[in-house]
DONULO-831757 format. One record per residue: residue in one letter; z, x, y of N, C-alpha, C in turn. Coordinates in steps of 0.1 Angstrom, whole numbers, plus 2048, in hexadecimal, padded with zeros to 3 digits. Example, Ala and Ser with C-alpha at 12.3 -4.5 7.8 and 13.67 -1.06 7.14 Angstrom:
A84E8847C784E87B7D384E8847DF;S8478807EA8478897F584F881800;
END
This chain:
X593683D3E59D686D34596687D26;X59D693D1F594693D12598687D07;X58D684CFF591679CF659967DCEC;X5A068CCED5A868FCE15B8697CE8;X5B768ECEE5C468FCFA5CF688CF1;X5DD68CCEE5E6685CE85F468ACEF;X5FC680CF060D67ECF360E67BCE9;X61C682CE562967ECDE62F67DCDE;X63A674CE1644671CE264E672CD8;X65567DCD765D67ECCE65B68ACC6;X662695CC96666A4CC366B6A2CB5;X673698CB067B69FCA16706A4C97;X6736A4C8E6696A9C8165A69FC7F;X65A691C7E64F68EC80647692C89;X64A68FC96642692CA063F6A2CA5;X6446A5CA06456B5C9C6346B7C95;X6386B1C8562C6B4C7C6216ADC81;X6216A4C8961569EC8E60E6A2C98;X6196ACC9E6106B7CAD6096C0CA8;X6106C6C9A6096D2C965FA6CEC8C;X5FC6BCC895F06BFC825E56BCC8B;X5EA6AFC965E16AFC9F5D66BACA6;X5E16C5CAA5DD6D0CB25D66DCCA8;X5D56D8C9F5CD6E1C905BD6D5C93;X5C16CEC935B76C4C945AA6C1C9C;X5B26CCCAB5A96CDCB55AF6C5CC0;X5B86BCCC25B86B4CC75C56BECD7;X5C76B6CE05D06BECE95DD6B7CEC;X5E96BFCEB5F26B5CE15FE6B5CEA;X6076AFCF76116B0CF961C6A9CF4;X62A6B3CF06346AACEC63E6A6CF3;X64669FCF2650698CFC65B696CF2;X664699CF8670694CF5682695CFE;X68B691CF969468DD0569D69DD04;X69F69FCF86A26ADCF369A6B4CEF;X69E6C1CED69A6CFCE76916C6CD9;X6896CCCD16816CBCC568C6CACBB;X68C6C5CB66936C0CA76A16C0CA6;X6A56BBCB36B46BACB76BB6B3CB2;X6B36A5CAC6BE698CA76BC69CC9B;X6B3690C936B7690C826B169AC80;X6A669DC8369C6AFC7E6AA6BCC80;X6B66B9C866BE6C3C836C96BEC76;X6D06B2C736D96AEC6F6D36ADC65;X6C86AAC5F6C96A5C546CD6A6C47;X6CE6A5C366CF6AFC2F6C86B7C29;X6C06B0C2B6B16BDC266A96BEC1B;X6AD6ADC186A56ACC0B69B6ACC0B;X68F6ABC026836A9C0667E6A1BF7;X682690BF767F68ABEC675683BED;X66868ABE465E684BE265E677BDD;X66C675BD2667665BCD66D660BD0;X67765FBD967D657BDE67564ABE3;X674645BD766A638BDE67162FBE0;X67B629BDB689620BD868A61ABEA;X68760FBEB68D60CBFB69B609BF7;X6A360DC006B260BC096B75FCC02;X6B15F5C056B15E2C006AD5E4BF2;X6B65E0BEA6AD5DFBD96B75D4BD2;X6B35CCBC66BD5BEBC56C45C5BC2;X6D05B8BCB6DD5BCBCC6E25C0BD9;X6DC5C4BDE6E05CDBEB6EB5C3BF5;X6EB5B8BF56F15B1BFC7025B1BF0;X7015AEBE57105B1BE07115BDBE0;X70D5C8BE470F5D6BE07145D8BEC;X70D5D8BF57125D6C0671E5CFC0B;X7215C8C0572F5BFC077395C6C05;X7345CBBFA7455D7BF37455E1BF5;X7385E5BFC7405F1C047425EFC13;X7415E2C177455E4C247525E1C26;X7545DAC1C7675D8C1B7725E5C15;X7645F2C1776D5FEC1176C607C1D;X77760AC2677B616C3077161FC2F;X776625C22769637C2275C632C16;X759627C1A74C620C16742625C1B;X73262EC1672A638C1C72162AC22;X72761EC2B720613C3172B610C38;X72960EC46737607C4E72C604C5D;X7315FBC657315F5C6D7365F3C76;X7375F8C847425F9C8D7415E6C8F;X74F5E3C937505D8C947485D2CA1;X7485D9CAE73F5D2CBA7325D0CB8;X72D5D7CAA7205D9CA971A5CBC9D;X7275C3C9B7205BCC8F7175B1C95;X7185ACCA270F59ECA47005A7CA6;X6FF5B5CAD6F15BBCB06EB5BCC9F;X6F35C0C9B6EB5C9C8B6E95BCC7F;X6F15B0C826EE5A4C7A6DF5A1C75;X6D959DC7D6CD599C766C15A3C73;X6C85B1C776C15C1C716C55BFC63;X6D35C0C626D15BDC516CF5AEC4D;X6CC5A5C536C8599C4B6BD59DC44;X6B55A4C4E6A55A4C4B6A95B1C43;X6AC5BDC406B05C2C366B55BFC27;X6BC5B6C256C15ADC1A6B75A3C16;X6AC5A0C1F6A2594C1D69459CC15;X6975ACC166885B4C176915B8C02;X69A5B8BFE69E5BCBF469C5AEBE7;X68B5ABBE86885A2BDE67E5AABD5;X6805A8BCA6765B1BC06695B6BC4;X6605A6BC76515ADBCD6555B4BDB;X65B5B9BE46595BABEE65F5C7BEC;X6635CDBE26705D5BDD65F5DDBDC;X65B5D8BD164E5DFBC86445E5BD4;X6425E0BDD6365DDBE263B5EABF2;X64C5EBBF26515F5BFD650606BF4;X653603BE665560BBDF640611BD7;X63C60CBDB62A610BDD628613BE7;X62B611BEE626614BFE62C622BFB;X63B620BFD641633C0063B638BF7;X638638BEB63363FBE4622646BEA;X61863BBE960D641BF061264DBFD;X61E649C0B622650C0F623662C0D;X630661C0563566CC0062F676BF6;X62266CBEE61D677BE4619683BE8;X61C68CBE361869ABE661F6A3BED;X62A69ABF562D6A1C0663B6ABC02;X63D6B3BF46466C0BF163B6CCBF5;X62F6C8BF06216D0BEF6216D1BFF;X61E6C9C0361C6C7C116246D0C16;X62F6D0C1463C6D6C1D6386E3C20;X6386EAC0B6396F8C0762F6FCC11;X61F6F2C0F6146FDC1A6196FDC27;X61D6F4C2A6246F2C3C62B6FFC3F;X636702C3364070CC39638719C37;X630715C2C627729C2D61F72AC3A;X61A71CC3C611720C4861A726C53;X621721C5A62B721C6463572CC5F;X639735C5663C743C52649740C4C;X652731C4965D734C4266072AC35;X656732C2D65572DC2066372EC16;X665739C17678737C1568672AC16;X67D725C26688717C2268670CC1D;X67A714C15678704C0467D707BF9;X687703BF268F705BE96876F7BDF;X6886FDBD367F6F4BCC6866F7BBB;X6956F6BBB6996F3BB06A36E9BAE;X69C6DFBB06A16CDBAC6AB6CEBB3;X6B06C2BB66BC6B8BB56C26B1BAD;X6D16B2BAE6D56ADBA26E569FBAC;X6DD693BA26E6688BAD6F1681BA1;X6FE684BA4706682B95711675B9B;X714670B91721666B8D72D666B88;X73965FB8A743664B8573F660B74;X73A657B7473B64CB6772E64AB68;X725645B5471C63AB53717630B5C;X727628B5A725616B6372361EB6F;X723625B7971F62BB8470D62CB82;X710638B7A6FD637B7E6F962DB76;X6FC627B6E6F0615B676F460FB77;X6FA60CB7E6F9603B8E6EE605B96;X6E9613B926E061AB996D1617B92;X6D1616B866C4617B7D6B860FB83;X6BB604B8A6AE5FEB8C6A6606B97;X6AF60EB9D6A7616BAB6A1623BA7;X6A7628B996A2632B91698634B89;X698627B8768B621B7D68161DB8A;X683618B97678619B9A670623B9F;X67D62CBA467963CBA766F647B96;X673644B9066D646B8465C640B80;X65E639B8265162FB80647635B8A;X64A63CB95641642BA063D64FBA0;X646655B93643666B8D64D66CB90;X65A669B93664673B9666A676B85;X668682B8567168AB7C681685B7E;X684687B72691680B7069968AB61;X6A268EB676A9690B556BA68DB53;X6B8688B4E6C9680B496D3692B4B;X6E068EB4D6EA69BB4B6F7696B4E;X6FA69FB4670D69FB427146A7B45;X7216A7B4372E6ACB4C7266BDB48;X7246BFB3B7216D2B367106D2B43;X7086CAB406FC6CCB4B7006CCB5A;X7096C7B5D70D6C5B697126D3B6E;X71D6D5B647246E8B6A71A6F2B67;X7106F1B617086FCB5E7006FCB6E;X6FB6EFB736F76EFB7C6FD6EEB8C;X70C6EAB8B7106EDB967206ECB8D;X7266FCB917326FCB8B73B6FAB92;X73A6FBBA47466F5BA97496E5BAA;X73D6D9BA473F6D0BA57496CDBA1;X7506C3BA075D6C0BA075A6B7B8D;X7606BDB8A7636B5B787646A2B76;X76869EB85766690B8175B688B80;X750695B8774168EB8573A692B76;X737688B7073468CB6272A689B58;X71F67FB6571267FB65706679B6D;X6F967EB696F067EB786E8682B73;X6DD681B7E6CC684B7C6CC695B82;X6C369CB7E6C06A6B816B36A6B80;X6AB6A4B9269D6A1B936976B3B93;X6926B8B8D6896C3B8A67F6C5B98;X67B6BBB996706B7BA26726BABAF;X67B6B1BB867E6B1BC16846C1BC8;X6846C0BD76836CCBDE68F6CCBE8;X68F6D8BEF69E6D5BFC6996E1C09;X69A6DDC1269B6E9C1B6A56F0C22;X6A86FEC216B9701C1E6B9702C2E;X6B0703C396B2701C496A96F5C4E;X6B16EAC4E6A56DBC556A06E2C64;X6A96E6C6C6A56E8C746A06F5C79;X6A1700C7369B708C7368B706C6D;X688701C6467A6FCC626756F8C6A;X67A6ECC756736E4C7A6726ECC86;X6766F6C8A677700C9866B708C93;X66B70FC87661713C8265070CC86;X650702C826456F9C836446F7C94;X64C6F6C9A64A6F5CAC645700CAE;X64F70ACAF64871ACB0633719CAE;X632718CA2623718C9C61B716CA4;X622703CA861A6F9CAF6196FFCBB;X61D704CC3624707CD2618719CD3;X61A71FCCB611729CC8600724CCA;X60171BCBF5F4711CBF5EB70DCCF;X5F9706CD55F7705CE25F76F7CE3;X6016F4CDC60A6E0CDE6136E5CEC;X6136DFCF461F6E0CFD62B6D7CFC;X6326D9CFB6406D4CFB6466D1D08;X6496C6D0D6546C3D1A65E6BED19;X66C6C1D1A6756B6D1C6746ACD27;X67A69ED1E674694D29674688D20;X685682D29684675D2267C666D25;X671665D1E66D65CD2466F64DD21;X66A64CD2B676639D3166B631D2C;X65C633D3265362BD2964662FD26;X63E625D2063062BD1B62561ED21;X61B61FD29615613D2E602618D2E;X5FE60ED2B5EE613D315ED618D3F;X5E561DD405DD623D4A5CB625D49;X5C6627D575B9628D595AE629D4F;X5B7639D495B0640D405B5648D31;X5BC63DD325C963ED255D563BD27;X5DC63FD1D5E963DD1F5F4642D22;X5FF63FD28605647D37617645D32;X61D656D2D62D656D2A630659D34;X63E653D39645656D48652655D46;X65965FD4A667662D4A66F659D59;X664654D6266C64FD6F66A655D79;X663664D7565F66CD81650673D81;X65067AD7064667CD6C63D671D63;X62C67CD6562466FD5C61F678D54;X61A674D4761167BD3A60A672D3A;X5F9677D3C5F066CD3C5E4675D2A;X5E5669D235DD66FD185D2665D12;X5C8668D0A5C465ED025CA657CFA;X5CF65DCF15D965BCE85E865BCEA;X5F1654CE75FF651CE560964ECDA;X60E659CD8614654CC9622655CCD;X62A649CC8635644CC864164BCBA;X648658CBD64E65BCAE65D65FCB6;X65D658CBB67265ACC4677652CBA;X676652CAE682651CA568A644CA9;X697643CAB69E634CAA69D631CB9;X699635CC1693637CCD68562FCD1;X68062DCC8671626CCA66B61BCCE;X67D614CCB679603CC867A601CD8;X67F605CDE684606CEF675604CF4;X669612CF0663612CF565860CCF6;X658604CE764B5F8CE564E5EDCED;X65F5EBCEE6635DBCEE65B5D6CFD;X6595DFD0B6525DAD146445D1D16;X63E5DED0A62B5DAD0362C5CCCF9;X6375C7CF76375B9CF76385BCCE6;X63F5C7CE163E5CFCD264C5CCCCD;X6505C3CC465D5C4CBE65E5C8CB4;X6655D3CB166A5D8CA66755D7CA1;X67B5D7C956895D1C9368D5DFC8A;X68A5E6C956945F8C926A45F7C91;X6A7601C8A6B8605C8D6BB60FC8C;X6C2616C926C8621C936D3620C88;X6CE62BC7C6DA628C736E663BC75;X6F163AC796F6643C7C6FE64CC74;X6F9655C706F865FC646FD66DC6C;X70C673C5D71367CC6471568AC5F;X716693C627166A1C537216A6C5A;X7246AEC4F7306B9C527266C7C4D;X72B6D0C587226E0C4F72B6EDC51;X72F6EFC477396FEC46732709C50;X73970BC59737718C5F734727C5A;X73C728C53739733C4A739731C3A;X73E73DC3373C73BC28741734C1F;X745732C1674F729C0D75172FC00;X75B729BF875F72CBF275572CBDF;X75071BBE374A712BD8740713BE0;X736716BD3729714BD872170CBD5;X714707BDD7116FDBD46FD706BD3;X6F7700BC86E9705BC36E16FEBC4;X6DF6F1BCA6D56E8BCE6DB6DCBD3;X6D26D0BDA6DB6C7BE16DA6BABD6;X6EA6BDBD26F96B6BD06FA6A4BD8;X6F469CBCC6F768FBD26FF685BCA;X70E68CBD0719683BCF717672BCE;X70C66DBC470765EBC270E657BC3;X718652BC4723648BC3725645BD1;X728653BD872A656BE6720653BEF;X713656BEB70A65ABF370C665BFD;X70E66DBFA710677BFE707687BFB;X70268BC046F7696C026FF6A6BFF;X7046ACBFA7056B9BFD6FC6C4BFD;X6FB6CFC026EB6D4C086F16E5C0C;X6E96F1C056EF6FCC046E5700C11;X6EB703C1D6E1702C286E4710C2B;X6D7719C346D3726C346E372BC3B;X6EB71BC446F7726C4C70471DC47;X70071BC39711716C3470F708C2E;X713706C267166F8C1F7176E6C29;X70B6E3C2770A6DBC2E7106C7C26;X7176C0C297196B5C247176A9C2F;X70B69EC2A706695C31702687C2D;X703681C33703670C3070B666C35;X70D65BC33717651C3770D649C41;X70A63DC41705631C4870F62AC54;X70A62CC62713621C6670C61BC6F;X70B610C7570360BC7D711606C8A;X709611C9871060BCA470A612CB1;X6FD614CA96F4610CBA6F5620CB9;X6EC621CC86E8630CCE6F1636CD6;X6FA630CDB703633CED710638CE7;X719630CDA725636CD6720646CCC;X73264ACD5735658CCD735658CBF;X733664CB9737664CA9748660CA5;X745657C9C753653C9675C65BC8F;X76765CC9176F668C8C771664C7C;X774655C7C774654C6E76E653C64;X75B651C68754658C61753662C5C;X757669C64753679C65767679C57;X770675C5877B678C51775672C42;X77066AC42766663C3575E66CC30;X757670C3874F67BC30755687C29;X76068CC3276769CC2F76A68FC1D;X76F687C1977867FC0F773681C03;X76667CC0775B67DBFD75768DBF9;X751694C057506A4C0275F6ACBF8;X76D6A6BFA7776A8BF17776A3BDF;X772697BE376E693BD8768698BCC;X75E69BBD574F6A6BCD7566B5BC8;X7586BABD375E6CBBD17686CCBD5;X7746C4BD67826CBBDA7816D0BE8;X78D6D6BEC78C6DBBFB7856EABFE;X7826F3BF47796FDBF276B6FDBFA;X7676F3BF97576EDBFE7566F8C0D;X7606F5C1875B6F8C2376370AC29;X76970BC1A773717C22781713C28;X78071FC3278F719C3B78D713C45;X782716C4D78170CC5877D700C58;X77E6FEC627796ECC667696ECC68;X7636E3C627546E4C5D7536DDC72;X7476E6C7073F6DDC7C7386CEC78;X73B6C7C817336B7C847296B2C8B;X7226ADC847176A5C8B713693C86;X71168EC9470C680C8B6FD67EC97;X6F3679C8F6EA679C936E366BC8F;X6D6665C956D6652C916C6652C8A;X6C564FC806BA64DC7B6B3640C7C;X6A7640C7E6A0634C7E69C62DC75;X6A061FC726A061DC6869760EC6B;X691609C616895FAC5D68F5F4C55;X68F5E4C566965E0C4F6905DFC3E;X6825E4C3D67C5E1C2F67D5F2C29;X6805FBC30685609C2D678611C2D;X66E60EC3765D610C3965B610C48;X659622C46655626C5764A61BC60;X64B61DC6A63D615C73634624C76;X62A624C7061E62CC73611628C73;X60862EC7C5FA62BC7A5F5622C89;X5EA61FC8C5EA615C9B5EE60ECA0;X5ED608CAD5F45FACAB5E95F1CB3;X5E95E7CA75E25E1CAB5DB5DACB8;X5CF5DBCBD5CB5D3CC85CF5DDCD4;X5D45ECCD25D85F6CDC5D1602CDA;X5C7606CDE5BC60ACD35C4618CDF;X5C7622CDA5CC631CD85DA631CD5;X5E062ACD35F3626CD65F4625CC7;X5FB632CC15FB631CB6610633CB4;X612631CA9620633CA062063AC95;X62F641C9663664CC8C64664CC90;X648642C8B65B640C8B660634C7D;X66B637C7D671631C72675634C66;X67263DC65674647C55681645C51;X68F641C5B69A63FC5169F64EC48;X6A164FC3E6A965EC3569F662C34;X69165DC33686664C2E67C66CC36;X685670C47678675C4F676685C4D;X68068DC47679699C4166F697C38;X674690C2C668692C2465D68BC24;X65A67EC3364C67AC33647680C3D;X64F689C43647690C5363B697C52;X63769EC4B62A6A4C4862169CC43;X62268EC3961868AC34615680C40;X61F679C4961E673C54614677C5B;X612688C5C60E68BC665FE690C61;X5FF690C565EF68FC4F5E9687C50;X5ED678C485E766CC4B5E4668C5C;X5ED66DC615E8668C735E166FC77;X5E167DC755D6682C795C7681C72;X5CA67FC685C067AC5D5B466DC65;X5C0660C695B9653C6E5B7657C7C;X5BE663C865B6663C925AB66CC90;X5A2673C8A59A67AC8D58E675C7F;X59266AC76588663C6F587662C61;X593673C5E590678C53597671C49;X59E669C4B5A365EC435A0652C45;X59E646C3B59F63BC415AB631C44;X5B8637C3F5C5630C465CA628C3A;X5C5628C2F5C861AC235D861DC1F;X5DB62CC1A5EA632C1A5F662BC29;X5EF62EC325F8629C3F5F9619C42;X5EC610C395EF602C3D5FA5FEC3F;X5FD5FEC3160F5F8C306195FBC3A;X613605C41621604C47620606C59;X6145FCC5B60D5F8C6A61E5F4C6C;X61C5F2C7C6235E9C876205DCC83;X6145D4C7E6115CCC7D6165BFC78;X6215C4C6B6265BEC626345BAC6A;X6395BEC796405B9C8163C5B4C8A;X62E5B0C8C62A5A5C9862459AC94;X621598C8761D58CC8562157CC86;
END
């Protein structure tokens, strides 16, 4: 078996960028996954690509912030009720990770992460031929009111402090730059900086295509587990085996299943995240992706219609999408643009579950004492825009060319001790 043999487990957008750099690399690269390539969040997502989003999820306060919106119906945070004894001590240790230094020290990490990775993208999509779906004229994230965005400032100011372009704007900057926004929003950041991609998933098909050309093989094939063997390490669906040197773990909210036998606990969650997307055209348009702040809510001018995405809810992998999520979100998208937003018809639905950590910091890089058993999961909102630099740095520490000091932070490690 060659020593540059690699499995991956796991098709979406990370594991995606990590076949194609591997297999640029020299290395021989099969992927795995339970669906088609960039089926789950690599399709749903909204397409942002925020470089500084360095701000973890947890920031003070998050525990009174969290309270009041869970006592609110179309609150962009809700909870199915069977699900509160499982997801309890997910957010304890969530609420426990939202202390200043630990704030600081999550918010350096993503940063080392993320630097660069708009640059990253743009070469990604020229390589792979659809340079077109990088849109690279800012975001703009508004409030009804002041006291709205000062609630926000300390996550601004840390996002700031790490190089994000920032420019104050008002109700007249607001319509100049999005005129069907709705007049109650009447001020907000408008990041210059920041990027969007108007097809998530058409990108990421893009980049398979390349890889698959390259000569990555792709299998469907859900696999049940991942165990040593002879001569490496061995993914098995129950029927079939993948025997490789290497094993990289990137099945998304899916992962924690697969360490937990290797005696690996991870304290993953599937956080379940829902969009609505106009079928056809509309009426209002929108010119970059629209973040309804108050809402948390994404709007996103996508290559096949106006896409609107976001809402938190935690209730596991096995339940259907919630209708009243999904009626929450249409509430908020009214909010923003009136009923105009999606046309006449009824927007198509998706809810898809993101992987989330409780400190808001993917697990990447080796694992310890498993010398080829490596990790790429957890990214949470951020796995478009860390999937390429993910897949730099990993391929960077398997072939030497890095020495891994960017990826420390965010070992398995810091959950087994």
């Amino acid at each position: 078996m060659s020593e540059r043999s690699v499995v991956i487990v796991g098709a979406g957008i990370v594991g995606i960028c990590i076949a194609f750099h591997l297999k640029r690399a020299g290395y021989s690269v099969t992927l795995l996954d339970m669906d088609d390539p960039a089926r789950r969040c690599s399709f749903g997502n909204a397409g942002a690509l925020s470089e500084h989003s360095v701000a973890p999820l947890a920031m003070p306060g998050i525990l009174r912030s969290a309270v009041s919106m869970l006592l609110r119906p179309s609150s962009p945070l809700s909870v199915q009720t069977s699900y509160w004894l499982k997801v309890g001590p997910w957010l304890w240790r969530f609420a426990m990770s939202a202390g200043r230094k630990q704030v600081m020290r999550a918010a350096s990490s993503l940063h080392g992460l993320l630097d660069g990775s708009i640059e990253h993208h743009v070469a990604m999509a020229r390589e792979v031929g659809c340079l077109d779906l990088i849109r690279r004229n800012g975001q703009l994230h508004v409030y009804p009111n002041d006291r709205m965005r000062q609630a926000d400032a300390e996550s601004w100011c840390l996002k700031k402090r790490f190089g994000l372009r920032m420019e104050l704007v008002g109700r007249a900057e607001i319509r100049d730059l999005e005129p069907a926004l709705n007049e109650s929003y009447t001020v907000g950041w408008y990041l210059p900086g920041e990027a969007w991609v108007s097809d998530p998933y058409g990108y990421a098909r893009c980049i398979v295509d390349s890889a698959t050309q390259m000569g990555v093989t792709f299998e469907r094939a859900a696999v049940r587990s991942i165990s040593t063997g002879k001569s490496g390490w061995v993914a098995s669906d129950g029927i079939r085996d993948w025997t490789a040197r290497h094993l990289i773990v990137a099945a998304g909210s899916w992962s924690k299943e697969l360490l937990k036998p290797l005696g690996l606990s991870v304290p993953l969650e599937a956080q379940r995240g829902y969009h609505l997307q106009a079928k056809s055209g509309t009426e209002a348009s929108v010119n970059r992706v629209v973040v309804l702040a108050d809402r948390k809510v994404f709007i996103t001018p996508t290559k096949h219609g106006v896409r609107a995405a976001g809402t938190v809810e935690f209730g596991g992998l096995v339940k259907p999408s919630n209708p009243a999520r999904l009626d929450a979100l249409s509430s908020h998208v009214r909010a923003g643009f009136g009923k105009a937003l999606f046309g006449v018809e009824e927007p198509a639905t998706w809810m898809g579950h993101r992987p989330c950590l409780p400190d808001s910091m993917p697990v990447i890089g080796p694992v310890p004492d498993r010398p080829g058993l490596w990790c790429a999961f957890g990214h949470g909102h951020l796995g478009l825009t860390g999937s390429v630099n993910t897949a730099r740095h990993l391929t960077g520490m398997m072939t030497g060319h890095m020495d891994g000091h960017v990826l420390a932070p965010f070992s398995i490690q810091r959950f087994l001790a």
